[in-house]
C-alpha positions as CSV (number, residue, x, y, z in Angstrom):
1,X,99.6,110.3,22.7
2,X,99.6,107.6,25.7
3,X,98.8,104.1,24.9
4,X,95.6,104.5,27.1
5,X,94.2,106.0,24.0
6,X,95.3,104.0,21.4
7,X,92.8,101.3,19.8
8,X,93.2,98.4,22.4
9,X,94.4,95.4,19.8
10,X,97.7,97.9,20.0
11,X,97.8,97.7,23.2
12,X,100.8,95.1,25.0
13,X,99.5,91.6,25.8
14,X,99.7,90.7,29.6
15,X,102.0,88.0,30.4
16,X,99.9,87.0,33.4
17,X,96.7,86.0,31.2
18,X,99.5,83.1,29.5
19,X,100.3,81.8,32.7
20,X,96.5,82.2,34.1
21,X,95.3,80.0,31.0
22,X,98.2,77.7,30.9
23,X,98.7,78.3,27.5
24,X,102.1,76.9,27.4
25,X,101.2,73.4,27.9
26,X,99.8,73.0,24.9
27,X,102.4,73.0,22.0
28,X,100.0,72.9,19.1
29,X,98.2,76.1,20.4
30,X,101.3,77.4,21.0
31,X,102.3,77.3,17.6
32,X,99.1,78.0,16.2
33,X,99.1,81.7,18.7
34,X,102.6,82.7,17.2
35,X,101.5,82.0,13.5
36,X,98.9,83.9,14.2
37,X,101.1,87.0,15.8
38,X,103.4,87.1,12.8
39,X,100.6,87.6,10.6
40,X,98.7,90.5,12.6
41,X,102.5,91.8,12.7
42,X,103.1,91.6,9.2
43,X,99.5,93.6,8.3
44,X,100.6,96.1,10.8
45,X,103.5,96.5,9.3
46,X,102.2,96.7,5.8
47,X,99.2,99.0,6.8
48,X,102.2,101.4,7.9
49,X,99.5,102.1,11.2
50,X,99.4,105.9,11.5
51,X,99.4,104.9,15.6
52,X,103.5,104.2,15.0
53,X,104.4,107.2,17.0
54,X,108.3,107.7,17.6
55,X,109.1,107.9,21.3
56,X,112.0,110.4,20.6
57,X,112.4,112.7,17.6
58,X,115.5,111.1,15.7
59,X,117.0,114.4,14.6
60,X,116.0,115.9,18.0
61,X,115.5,119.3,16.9
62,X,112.4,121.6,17.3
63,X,110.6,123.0,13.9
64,X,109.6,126.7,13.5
65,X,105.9,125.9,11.8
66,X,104.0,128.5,10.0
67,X,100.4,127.4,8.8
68,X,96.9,128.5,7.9
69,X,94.2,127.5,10.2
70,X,90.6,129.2,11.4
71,X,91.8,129.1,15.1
72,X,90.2,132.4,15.4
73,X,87.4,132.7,12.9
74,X,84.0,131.8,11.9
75,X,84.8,130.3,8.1
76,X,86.7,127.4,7.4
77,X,90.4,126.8,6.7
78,X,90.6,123.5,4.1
79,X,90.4,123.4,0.0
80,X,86.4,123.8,-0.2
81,X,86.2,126.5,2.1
82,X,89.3,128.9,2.9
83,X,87.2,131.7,3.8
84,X,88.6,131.6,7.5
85,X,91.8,131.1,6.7
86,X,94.8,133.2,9.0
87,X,97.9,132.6,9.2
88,X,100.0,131.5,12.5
89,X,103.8,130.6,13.9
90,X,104.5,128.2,16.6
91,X,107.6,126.5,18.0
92,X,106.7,122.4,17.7
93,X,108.8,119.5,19.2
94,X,108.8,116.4,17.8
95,X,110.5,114.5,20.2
96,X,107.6,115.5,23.1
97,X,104.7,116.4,20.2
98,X,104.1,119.7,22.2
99,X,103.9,123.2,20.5
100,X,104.8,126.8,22.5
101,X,104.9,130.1,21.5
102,X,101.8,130.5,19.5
103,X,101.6,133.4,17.6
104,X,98.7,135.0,15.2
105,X,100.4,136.5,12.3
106,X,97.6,137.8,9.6
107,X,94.4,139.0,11.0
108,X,92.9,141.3,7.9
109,X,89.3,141.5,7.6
110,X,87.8,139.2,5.2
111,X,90.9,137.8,3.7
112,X,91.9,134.2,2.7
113,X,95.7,134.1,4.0
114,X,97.5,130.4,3.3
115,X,100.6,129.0,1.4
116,X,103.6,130.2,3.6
117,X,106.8,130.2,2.5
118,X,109.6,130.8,5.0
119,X,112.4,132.8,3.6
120,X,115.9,130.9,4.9
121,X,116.8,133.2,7.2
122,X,113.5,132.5,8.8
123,X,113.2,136.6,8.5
124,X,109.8,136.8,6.0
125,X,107.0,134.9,5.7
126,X,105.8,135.3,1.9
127,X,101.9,134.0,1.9
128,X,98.9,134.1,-0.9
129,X,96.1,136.1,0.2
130,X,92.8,135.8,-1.4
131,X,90.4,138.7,-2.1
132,X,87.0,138.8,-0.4
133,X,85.0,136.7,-3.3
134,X,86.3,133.7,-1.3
135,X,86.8,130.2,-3.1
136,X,90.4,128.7,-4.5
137,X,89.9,130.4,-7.3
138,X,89.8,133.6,-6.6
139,X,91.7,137.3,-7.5
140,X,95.1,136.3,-5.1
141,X,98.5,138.5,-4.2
142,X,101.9,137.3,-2.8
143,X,102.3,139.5,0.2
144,X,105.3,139.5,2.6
145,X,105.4,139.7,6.5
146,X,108.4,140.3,8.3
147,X,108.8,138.2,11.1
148,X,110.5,140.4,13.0
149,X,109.0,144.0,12.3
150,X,105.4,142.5,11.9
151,X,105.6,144.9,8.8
152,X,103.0,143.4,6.1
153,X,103.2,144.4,2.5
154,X,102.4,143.9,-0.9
155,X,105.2,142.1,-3.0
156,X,103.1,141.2,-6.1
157,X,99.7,141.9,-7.0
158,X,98.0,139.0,-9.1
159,X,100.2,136.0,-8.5
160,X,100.0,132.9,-6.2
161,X,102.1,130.3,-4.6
162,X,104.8,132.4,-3.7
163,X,108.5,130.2,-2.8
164,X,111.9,131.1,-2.0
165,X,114.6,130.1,-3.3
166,X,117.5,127.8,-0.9
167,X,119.9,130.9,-1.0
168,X,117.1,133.4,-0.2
169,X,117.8,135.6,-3.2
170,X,115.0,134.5,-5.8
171,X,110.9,133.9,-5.1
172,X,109.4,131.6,-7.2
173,X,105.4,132.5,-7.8
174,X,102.8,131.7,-10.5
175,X,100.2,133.9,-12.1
176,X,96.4,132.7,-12.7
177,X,94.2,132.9,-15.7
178,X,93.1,136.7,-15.4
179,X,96.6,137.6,-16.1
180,X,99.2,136.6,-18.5
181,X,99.6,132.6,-17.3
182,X,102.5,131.2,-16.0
183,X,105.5,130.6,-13.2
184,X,107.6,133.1,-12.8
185,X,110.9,133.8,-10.6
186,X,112.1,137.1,-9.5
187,X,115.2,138.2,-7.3
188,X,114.5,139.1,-3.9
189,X,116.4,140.0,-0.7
190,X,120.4,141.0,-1.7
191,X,119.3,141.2,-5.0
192,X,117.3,143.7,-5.0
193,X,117.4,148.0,-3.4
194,X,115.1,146.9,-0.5
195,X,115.0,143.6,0.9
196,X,110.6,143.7,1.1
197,X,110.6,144.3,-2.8
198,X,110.9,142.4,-5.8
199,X,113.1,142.9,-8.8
200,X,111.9,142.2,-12.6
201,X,110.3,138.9,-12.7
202,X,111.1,136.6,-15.7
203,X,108.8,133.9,-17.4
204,X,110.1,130.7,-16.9
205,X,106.8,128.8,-18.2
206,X,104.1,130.5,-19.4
207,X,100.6,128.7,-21.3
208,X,97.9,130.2,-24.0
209,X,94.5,131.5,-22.9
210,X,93.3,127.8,-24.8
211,X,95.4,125.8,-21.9
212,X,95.6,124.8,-18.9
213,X,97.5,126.2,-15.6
214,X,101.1,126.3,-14.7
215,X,101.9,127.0,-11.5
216,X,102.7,126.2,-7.9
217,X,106.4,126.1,-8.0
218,X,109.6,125.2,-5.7
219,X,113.0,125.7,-6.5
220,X,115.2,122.5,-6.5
221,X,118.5,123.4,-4.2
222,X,120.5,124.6,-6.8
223,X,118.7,127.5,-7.5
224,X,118.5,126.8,-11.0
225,X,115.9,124.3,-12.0
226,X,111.5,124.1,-10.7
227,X,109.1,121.7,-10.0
228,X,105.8,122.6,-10.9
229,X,102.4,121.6,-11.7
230,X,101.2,121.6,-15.6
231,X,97.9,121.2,-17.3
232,X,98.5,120.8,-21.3
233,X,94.3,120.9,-21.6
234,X,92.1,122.2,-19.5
235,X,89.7,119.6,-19.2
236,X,92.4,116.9,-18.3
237,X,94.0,116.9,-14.7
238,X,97.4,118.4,-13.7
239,X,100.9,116.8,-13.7
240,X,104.3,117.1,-12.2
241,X,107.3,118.9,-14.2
242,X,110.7,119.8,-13.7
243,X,112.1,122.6,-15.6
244,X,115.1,124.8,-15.9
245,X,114.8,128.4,-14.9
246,X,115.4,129.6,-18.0
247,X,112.7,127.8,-19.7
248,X,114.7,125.9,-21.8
249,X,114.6,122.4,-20.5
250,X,111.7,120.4,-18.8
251,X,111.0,117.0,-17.8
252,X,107.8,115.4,-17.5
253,X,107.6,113.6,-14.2
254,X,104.1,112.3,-14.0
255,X,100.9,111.9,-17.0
256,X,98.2,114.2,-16.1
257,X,96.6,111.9,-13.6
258,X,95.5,115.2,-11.0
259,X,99.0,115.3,-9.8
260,X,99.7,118.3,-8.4
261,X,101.4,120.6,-5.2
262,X,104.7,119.1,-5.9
263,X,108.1,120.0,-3.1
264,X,111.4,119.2,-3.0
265,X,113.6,117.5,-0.9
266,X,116.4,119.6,0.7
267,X,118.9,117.3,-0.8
268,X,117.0,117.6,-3.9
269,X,116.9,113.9,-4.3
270,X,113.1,113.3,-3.8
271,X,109.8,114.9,-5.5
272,X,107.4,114.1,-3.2
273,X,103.2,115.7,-4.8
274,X,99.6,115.0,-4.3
275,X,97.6,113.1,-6.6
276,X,94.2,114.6,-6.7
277,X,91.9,111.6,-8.2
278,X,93.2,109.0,-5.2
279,X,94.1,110.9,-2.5
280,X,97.5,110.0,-2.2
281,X,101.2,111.3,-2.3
282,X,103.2,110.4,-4.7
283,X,107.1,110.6,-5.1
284,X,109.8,110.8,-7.8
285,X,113.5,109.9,-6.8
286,X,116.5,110.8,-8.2
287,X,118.8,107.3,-9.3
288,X,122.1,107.0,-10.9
289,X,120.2,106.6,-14.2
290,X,117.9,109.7,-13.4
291,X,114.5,110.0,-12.6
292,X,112.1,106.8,-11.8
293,X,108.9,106.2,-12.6
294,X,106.9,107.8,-10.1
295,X,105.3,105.9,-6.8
296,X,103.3,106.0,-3.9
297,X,104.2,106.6,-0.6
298,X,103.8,104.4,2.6
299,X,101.6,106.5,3.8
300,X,98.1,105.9,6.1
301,X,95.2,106.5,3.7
302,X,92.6,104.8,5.6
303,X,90.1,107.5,7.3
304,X,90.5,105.3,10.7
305,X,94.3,105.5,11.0
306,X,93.8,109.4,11.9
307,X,90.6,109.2,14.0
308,X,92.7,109.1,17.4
309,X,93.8,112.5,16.5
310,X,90.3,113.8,15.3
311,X,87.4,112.2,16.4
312,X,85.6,114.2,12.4
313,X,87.9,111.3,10.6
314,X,85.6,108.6,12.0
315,X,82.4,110.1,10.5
316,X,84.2,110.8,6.5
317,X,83.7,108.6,3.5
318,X,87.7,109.3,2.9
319,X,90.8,110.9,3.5
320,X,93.0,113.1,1.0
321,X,96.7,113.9,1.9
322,X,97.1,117.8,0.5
323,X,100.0,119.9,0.5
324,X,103.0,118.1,1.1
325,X,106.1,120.2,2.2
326,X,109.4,119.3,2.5
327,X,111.4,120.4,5.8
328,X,113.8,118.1,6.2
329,X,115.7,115.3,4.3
330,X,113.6,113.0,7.5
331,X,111.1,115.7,7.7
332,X,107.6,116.4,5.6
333,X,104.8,118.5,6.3
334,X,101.4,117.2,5.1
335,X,97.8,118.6,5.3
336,X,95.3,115.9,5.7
337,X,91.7,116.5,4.6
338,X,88.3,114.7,5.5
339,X,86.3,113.7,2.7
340,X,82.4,112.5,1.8
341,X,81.8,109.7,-0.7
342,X,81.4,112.5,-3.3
343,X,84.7,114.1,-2.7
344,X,83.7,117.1,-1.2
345,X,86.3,118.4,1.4
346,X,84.7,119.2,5.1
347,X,87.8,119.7,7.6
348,X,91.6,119.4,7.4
349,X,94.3,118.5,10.3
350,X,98.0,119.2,9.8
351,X,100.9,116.8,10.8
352,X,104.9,116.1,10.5
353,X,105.2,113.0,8.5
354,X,109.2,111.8,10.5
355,X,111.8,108.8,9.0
356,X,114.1,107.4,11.0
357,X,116.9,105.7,8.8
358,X,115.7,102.0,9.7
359,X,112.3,102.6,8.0
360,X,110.4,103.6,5.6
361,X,107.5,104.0,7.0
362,X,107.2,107.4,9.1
363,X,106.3,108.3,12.2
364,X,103.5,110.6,12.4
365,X,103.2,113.9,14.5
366,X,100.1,115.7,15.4
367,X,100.7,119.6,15.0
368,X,97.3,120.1,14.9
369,X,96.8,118.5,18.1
370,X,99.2,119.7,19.6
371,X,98.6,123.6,18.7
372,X,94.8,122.9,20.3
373,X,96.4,121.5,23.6
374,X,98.5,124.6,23.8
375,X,95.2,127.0,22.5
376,X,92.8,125.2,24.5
377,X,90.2,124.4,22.1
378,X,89.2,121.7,19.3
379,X,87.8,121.1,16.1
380,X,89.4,123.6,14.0
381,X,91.4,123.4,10.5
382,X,94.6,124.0,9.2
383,X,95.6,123.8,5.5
384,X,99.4,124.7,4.4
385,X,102.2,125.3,5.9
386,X,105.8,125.5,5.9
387,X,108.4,125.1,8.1
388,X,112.0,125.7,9.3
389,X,114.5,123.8,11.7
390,X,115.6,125.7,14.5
391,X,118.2,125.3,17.2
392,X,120.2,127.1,20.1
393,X,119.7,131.3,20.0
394,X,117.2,130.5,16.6
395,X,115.3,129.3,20.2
């Protein structure tokens, strides 16, 4: 984005209009002008503006990005309606926000294909794909693409939210309500006779017909322990657990407020989840003393801060941050959708939420954007992803 396009109280003051006005020769406006700059400053900086944009990429290194979107259909691609939702790879670069190599990678007739997860050898893609009936509720498998074959197949009938472990040899997946309930993991890869098969799954979690969901899991780096999302009562909203693999021991992260969608960070310090009822990620870190209370991140919220990258956002009610997903330790993934005053979803952008270590505030990237530069069109949704560092032959 150049500055020509950002909203013009961003834009730098002009030296010339001081001397023009001969606003230095008089001390008391002088002071009165600077007073006044720290404190437009200081509600910048507290607003956490989602026009910072970082003029380099601090890590420097380009992200393998594999997300939903309705580039090339008719249906939509956000929470309300996922009915156009296919699933696509492209190489993005955060230090120039441009994408290349776009690539469709799921094109089956009448399908709902979203929730990626990149295997760590950046080899498989496992996905969720929904059955014709349409809606985020409906009859879902964990299928598995490989990346390099283009070879598509089942892996498990009946499940949802597939995710791989760090080591590549377990997937993570839940199953819904029309089958026995729970979060399950299963080995996968080395594991198993054929590397596009599962082995048994075990029940890590599992909940009675009379409760609520468990599901949508990621593995912590150890390979040992999950976060998921839990719903003791079904009338109640969701919260945020961590729990061993073996069922055994579990933590409680959050009360269920409608937090939900929860991923790790690589260093497995951080929880980072959405919090359906505001709209809003939340985090969990990891202290000395363990776990603090959760909190929310400094995030834009206001359905302004993304209108330069959508001209939709200037015509919602709201906007909801969905999906969070980790990439790096300075690097998260986060679907942002458009909202009317009664909460119903209409659109959804994608983008790369950046740190640098001076800040905590982070820079925000435009994938979406930048995938329709490279397409040549506009207007369209994406909702999920995942994604992957890459660097020299990965290139």
């Amino acid at each position: 984005m150049t500055i020509s396009s950002l909203p013009r109280s961003r834009r730098p003051l002009n030296p010339k209009w001081w001397r023009r006005s001969g606003f230095f020769s008089d001390s008391l406006l002088t002071f009165l002008f600077f007073v006044l700059l720290f404190g437009l400053g200081l509600s910048v900086g507290l607003a956490g503006s989602s026009e910072r944009l970082s003029p380099r990429s601090p890590s420097g290194q380009k992200i393998l990005v594999v997300f939903a979107s309705n580039l090339e259909s008719r249906g939509g691609c956000h929470r309300d309606d996922p009915s156009g939702a296919d699933l696509y790879s492209v190489l993005f670069d955060p230090s120039t926000d441009k994408a290349e190599r776009l690539t469709r990678l799921t094109r089956t007739p009448g399908q709902t294909e979203w929730f990626p997860s990149i295997s760590p050898d950046r080899r498989y893609v496992a996905y969720m794909s929904a059955r014709p009936s349409g809606g985020p509720f409906s009859p879902c498998d964990v299928r598995l693409l490989d990346l390099s074959t283009g070879i598509d197949v089942l892996l498990r009938a009946d499940a949802r939210f597939p995710a791989f472990s760090r080591d590549g040899k377990w997937l993570a997946f839940s199953t819904p309500f029309y089958v026995k309930r729970g979060v399950w993991v299963a080995p996968f890869g080395s594991s198993t006779t054929s590397p596009s098969t599962l082995g048994e799954p075990r029940l890590v979690m599992g909940s009675a017909e009379d409760q609520g969901a468990i599901e949508d899991p990621e593995f912590l780096p150890d390979g040992q322990r999950l976060v998921l999302q839990h719903r003791h009562v079904p009338s109640r909203g969701s919260g945020v657990s961590l729990v061993s693999i073996d069922g055994r021991r579990s933590v409680e992260f959050t009360p269920e407020d409608g937090s939900c969608h929860p991923t790790v960070r690589p260093d497995g310090g951080t929880v980072v989840f959405s919090i359906a009822t505001s709209g809003r990620l939340g985090s969990v870190r990891r202290t000395d003393q363990g776990w603090a209370s959760p909190s929310i991140l400094p995030v834009p919220i206001l359905a302004n801060d993304y209108r330069p990258y959508d001209f939709r956002f200037g015509a919602v009610r709201a906007v909801h941050q969905s999906y969070p997903k980790w990439v790096a330790n300075d690097r998260m993934l986060m679907t942002v959708h458009g909202s009317d005053r009664s909460g119903h979803f209409s659109f959804a952008r994608l983008f790369l939420l950046e740190w640098s270590p001076s800040s905590s505030t982070p820079w925000l990237h435009d994938i979406s954007g930048a995938v329709e530069a490279l397409a040549g069109i506009k207007g369209r949704d994406y909702c999920t992803a995942d994604a992957a560092e890459v660097s020299g032959p990965d290139l």
